[in-house]
N, C-alpha and C positions, 0 to 999 in steps of 0.2 A: 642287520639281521639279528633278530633275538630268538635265542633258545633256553628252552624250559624241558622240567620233564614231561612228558607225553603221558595222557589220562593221569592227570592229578585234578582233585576236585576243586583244588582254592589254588592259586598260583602263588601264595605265599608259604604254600606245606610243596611245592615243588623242589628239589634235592636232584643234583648230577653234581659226580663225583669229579673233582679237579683235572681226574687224569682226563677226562673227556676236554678240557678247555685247552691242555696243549696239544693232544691230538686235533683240532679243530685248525690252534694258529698251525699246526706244521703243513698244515694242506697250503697246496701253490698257490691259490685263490685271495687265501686271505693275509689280508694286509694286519691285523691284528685282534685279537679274541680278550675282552675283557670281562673277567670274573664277576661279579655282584653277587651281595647276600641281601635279602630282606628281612625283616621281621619287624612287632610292634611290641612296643614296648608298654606296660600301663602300671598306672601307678595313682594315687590321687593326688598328687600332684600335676598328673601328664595322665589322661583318661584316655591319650591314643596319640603315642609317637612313634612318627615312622622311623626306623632306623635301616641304613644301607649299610653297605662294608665294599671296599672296592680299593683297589689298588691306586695310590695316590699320583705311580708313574703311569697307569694305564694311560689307553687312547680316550675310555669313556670318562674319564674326570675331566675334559674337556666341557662336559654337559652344564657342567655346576660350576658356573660364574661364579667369580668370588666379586662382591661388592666391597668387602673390605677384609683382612687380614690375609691369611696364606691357606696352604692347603697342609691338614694333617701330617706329621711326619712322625710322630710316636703314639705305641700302645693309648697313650692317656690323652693322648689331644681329639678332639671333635667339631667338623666343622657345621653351623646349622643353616639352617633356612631363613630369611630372614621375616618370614612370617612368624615361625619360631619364636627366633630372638625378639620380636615386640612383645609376642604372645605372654611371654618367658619374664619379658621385663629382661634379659642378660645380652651381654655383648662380648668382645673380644675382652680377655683375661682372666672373664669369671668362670666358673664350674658350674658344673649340669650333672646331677647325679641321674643313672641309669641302673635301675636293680644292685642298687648301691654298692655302684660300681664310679666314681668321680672323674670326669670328664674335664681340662681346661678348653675353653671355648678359642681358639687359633684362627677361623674365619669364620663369614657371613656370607652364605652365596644365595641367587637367585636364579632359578629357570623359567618362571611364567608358570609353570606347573603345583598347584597349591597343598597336594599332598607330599609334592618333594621340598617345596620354601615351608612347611612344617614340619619338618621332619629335621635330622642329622644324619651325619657323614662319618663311619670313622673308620679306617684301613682295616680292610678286609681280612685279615689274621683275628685283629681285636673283636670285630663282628662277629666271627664265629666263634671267639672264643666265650663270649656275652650271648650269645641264641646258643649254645651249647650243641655247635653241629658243626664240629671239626673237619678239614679238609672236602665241603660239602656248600656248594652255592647253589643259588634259586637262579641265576639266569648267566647266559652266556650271552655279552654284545661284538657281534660281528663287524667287523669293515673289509670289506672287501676290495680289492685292489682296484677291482674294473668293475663298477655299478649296477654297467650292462649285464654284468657275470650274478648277478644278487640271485635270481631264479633257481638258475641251474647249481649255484651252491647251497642255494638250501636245498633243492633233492638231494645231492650228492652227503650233505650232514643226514636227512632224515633216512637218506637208506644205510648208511654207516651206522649211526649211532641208534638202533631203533627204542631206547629208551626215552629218548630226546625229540623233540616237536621244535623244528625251525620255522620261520617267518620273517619274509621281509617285515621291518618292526612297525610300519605303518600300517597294515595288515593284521599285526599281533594288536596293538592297542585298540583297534578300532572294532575287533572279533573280539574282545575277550571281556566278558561280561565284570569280570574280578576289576578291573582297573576301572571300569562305571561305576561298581558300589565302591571301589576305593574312595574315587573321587568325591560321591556323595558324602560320604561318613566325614572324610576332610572336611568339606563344605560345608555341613551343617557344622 
């Protein structure tokens, strides 16, 4: 399940407040509620990099295979994409400046997905503290205990939290216009 906030125009200016993602894991349903921040970063060096923020013990850093090195464990580490890393010319050891801010590169990972293998990874503290929106994520990823249960807990989030817009997440990508022009603007 993914949740966003509910009537936002762009799903990257989407903002729910932390306290909403432990209220979410405490429910009986769910098996675990993991944080995400997005934002792009641009520079003329990087004319559109995607950057995430996400807990490197969550359930959702499962997503992002590492091809080679490890997963983030401090403020200054960052893992990329490895469309990225050709892109980039860099690899494990080197630095990646972001709003000149210096990044050691610690891994390479790959999902099949071209706006995520272009983009970086770096724990979800340091992501907010680099988009300058503290305490404040763009998306809640749900897992639910029992599968069969996905429906009925996202009514149960969408009547709860009525800031918040849930979706089984097959559903959310497939509706949501924002992750079609994401894709495009990757791709070109």
């Amino acid at each position: 399940i993914t949740v966003m906030q509910r009537d936002v125009a762009d799903m990257s200016l989407s903002s729910l407040d932390e306290r909403t993602v432990r209220a979410i894991q405490g429910m009986p349903e769910v098996n675990s509620a993991s944080p995400f921040m997005l934002g792009v970063i641009s520079s003329p060096e990087m004319p559109l990099f995607i950057v995430g923020g996400l807990d490197p013990n969550s359930a959702a850093m499962r997503h992002y295979k590492l091809v080679e090195g490890r997963y983030m464990e401090r403020p200054n580490e960052i893992v990329i994409g490895k469309i990225a890393a050709e892109m980039y010319k860099v690899g494990i050891g080197d630095t990646l400046s972001l709003n000149d801010n210096r990044y050691k590169i610690v891994g390479i990972s790959e999902t099949g997905i071209s706006y995520e293998d272009s983009g970086g990874m770096l724990a979800l503290r340091e992501a907010q503290r680099l988009l300058s929106r503290p305490r404040n994520v763009t998306f809640i990823f749900v897992d639910v205990k029992d599968p069969a249960m996905s429906d009925a807990v996202v009514k149960a989030i969408n009547r709860r939290f009525p800031e918040a817009r849930a979706s089984v997440s097959s559903e959310f990508a497939q509706g949501s216009n924002d992750i079609q022009q994401t894709m495009g603007m990757a791709n070109a």
